[in-house]
Structure formats: structure tokens, C-alpha cells
C-alpha positions as CSV (number, residue, x, y, z in Angstrom):
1,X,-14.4,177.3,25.3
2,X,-14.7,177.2,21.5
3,X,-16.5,174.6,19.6
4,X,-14.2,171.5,18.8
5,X,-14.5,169.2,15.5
6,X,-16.1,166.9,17.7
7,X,-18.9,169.1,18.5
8,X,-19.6,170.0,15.3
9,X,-19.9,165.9,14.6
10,X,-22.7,165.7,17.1
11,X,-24.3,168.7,16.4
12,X,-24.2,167.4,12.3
13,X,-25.5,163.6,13.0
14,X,-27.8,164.6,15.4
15,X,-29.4,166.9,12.4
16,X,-29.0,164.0,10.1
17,X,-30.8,161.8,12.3
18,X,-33.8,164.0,13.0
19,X,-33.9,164.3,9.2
20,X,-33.9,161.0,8.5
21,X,-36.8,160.7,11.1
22,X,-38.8,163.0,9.0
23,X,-38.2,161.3,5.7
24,X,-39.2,157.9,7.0
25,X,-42.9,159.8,8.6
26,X,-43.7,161.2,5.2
27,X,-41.2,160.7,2.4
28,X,-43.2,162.4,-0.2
29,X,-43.8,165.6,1.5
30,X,-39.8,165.7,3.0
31,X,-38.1,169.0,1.7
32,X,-34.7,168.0,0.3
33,X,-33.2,171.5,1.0
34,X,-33.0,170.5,4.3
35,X,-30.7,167.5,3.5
36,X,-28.9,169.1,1.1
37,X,-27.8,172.3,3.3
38,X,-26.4,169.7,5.7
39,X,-24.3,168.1,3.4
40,X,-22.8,171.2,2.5
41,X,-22.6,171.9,6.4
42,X,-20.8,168.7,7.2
43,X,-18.8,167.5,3.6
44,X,-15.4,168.8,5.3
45,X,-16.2,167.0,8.8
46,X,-13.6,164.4,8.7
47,X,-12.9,164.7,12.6
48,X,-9.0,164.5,12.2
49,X,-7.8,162.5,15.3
50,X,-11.2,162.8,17.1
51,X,-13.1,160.2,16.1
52,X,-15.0,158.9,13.1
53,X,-15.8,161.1,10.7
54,X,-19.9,162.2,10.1
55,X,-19.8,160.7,6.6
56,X,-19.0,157.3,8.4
57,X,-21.5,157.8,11.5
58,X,-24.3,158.2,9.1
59,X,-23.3,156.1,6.4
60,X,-21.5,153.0,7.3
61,X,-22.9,149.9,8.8
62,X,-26.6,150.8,7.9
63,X,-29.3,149.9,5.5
64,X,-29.5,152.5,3.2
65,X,-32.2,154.0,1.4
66,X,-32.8,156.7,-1.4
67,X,-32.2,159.2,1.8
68,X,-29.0,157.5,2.3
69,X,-28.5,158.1,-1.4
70,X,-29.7,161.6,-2.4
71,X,-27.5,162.6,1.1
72,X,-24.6,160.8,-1.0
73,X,-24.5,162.7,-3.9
74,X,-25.2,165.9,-2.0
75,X,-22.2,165.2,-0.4
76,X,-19.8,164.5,-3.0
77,X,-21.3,167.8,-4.7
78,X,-20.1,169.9,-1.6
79,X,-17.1,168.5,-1.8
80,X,-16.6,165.4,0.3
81,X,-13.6,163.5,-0.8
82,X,-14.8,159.5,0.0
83,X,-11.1,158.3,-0.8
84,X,-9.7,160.5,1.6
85,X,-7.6,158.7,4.6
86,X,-7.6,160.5,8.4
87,X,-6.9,159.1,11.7
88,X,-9.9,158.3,13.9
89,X,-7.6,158.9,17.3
90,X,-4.3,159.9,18.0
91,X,-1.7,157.3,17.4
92,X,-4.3,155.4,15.3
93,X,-3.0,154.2,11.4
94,X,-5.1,156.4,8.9
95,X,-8.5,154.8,7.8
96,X,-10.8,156.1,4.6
97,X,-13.4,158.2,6.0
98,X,-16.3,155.8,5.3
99,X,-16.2,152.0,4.6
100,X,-16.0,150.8,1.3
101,X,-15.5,147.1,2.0
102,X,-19.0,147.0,4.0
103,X,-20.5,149.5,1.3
104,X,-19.3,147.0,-1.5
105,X,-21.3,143.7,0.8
106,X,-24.1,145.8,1.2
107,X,-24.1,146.4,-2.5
108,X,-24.7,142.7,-3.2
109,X,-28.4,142.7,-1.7
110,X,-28.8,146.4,-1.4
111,X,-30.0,148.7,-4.2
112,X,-29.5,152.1,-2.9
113,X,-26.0,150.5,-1.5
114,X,-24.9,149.5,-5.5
115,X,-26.1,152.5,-6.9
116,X,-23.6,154.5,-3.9
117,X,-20.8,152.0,-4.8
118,X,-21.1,152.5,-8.8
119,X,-20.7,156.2,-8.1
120,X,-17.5,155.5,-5.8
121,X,-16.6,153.3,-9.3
122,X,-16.9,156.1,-11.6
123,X,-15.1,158.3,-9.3
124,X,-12.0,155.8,-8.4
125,X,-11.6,155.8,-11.9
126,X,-11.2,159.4,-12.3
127,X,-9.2,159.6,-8.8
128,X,-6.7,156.6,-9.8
129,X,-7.0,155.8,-13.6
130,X,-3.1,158.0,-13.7
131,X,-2.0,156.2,-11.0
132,X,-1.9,153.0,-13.4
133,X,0.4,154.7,-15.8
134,X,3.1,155.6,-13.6
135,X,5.7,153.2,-13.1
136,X,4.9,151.3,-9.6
137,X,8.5,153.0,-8.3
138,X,7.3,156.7,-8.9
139,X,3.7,156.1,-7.1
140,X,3.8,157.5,-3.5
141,X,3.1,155.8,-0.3
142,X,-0.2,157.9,0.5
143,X,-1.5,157.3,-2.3
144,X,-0.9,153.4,-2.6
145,X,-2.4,153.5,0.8
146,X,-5.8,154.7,-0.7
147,X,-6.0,152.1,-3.1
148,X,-5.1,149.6,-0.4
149,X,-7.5,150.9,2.1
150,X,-10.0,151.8,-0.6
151,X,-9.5,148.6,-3.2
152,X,-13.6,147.6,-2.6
153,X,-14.8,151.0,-4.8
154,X,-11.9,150.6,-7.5
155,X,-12.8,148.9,-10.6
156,X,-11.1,145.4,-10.8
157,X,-9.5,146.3,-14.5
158,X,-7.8,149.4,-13.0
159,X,-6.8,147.6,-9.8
160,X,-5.2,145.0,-11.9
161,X,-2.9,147.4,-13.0
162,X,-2.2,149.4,-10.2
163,X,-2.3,146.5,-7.2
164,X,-3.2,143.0,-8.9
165,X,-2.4,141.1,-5.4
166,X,-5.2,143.4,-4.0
167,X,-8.1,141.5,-6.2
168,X,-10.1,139.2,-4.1
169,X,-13.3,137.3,-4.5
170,X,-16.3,139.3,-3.6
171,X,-18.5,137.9,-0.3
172,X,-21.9,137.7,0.6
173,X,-23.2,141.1,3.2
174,X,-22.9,140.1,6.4
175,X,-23.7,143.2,7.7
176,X,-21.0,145.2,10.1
177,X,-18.0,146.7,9.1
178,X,-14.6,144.6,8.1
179,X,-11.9,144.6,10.6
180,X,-9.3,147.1,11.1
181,X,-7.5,148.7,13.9
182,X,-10.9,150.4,15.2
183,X,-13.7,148.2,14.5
184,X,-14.9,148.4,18.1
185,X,-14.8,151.9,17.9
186,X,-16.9,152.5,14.5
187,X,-18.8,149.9,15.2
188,X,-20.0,151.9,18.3
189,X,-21.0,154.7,16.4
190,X,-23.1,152.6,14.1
191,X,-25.1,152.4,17.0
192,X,-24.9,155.9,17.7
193,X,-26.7,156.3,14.4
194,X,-29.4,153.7,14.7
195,X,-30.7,155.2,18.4
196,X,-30.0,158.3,17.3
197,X,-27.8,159.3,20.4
198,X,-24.8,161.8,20.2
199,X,-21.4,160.0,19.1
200,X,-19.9,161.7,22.3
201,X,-21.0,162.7,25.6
């Protein structure tokens, strides 16, 4: 039987968590390479309608740190597209393939987390900034549903003009992830991450 997405997922956060394990030992003497060749390895494992995706196992739901960080931007330099919507499970409404709402609460008390969400700023602006000049009837329903599902990284000035009603008042971290369809179901593979277990059997 050939390998599946879902066995590349465990075999990728299993990796990240033994890395991760070797950072927090020594960090000084912990050879980035490493980190950076799995980025590269897993910036395309979204996990279509298998489960979450690795960028959301090992990033979502946990304290980050300057690992958390420096495995960020390796990311997005392989590739990784963090406004990208896929279904978690068959029959399942699509989802962004990390969290942005529980990065943006993290970012309140967490350093690493702001510095993660200003880079998801920049980038949003890039991503949507045409999006705001097109009339609202000529913008397409995908898209619209990244800026709903993705509103926490977009930068209130070009959300006002793109989806004003989706501006809210920012809260305090309370740590977990915001609801949706599947919290149960990420919220179990946060704690995949913190014991270091594999996602799936």
C-alpha cells in the first residue's frame, strides 16, 4: 500500500517534534538546516480531506517561540500559502490551514506570536489589497471566504474596505482555538503536538 497524505503528516510532525525537543536541550548549538529542510519537506502538506494540516498541528494552539518563528518563515519561503482554505474531512466546510483568530490572541501577550501575525499582515496585504478595488459584485465566493475565515491577519484599513461588518474588537488570549465546525477535532491535535504523539494511529 502506498504512503497516504496522512502518513506523510505523522511522519512530518513527528520530525518537527523531535526537533523542537533538540532546540529546547541546547538552543545555541541547534543546526537550523535541520528545520529548514522540513519546512520545505512539509510547506505543501495541507492534508486535503484527511485531517488537519501539519502547519496547524505544529503551529496552532501553542506557545510559540523563536523555533516556532524561524519554522514560520521557512515555511512561507517554501511556499506554504497560510490563507489557503482545505477541508479537514470529507463533508466538512473548508477551514484556513492554520488559525489566525487564536494566532491574533496569542499575539496580544506573545512576542514570537506578533512578530508571526505582522508577517501574515504584510502578506494579507499583498494577497488582498486588489480585492479592495474591485467592485463587491465582481469578487468571487472563494475568495470572500478567505477574508471571512482569515479576517484576524488582514489589516483593519483593508478590511474596511473589503468586509467592514467583519471588524470586531480585539480580545484578550485565552488560549485554545475559536470555534468552528471542528474545534474538537484540532483541538485534539494540539495535544498531539504537546505529547508529541502521532496525529493518527
Amino acid at each position: 500500500m502506498g504512503r497516504t497524505a496522512t502518513d506523510d503528516v505523522n511522519r512530518l510532525i513527528g520530525a518537527f517534534t523531535d526537533l523542537q525537543e533538540t532546540w529546547e536541550k541546547d538552543p545555541g548549538q541547534f543546526d537550523w538546516k535541520q528545520l529548514e529542510a522540513l519546512a520545505q519537506d512539509g510547506a505543501q502538506a495541507y492534508n486535503e480531506d484527511a485531517g488537519p494540516s501539519f502547519h496547524a498541528l505544529a503551529l496552532d494552539g501553542v506557545e510559540h517561540t523563536a523555533f516556532h518563528e524561524r519554522f514560520f518563515d521557512f515555511l512561507l519561503k517554501a511556499g506554504f500559502d497560510p490563507f489557503r482554505l482545505t477541508r479537514p474531512g470529507t463533508g466538512v466546510a473548508p477551514i484556513p490551514v492554520i488559525d489566525h483568530a487564536s494566532l491574533s490572541e496569542a499575539a496580544d501577550v506573545n512576542p514570537s506570536s506578533a512578530r508571526m501575525r505582522a508577517i501574515l499582515m504584510e502578506l494579507a496585504r499583498e494577497r488582498f489589497s486588489a480585492v479592495a478595488a474591485e467592485p463587491p459584485d465582481g469578487r468571487s465566493a472563494e475568495t470572500m471566504q478567505a477574508v471571512s475565515t482569515c479576517a484576524e491577519s488582514i489589516p483593519s484599513d483593508l478590511l474596511e474596505r473589503i468586509a467592514p461588518e467583519l471588524i470586531s474588537p480585539r480580545r484578550p488570549f485565552a488560549g485554545g482555538r475559536s470555534g468552528d465546525a471542528v474545534e474538537g477535532y484540532l483541538s485534539q491535535a494540539e495535544v498531539i503536538v504537546e505529547s508529541g504523539r502521532a496525529p493518527y494511529g
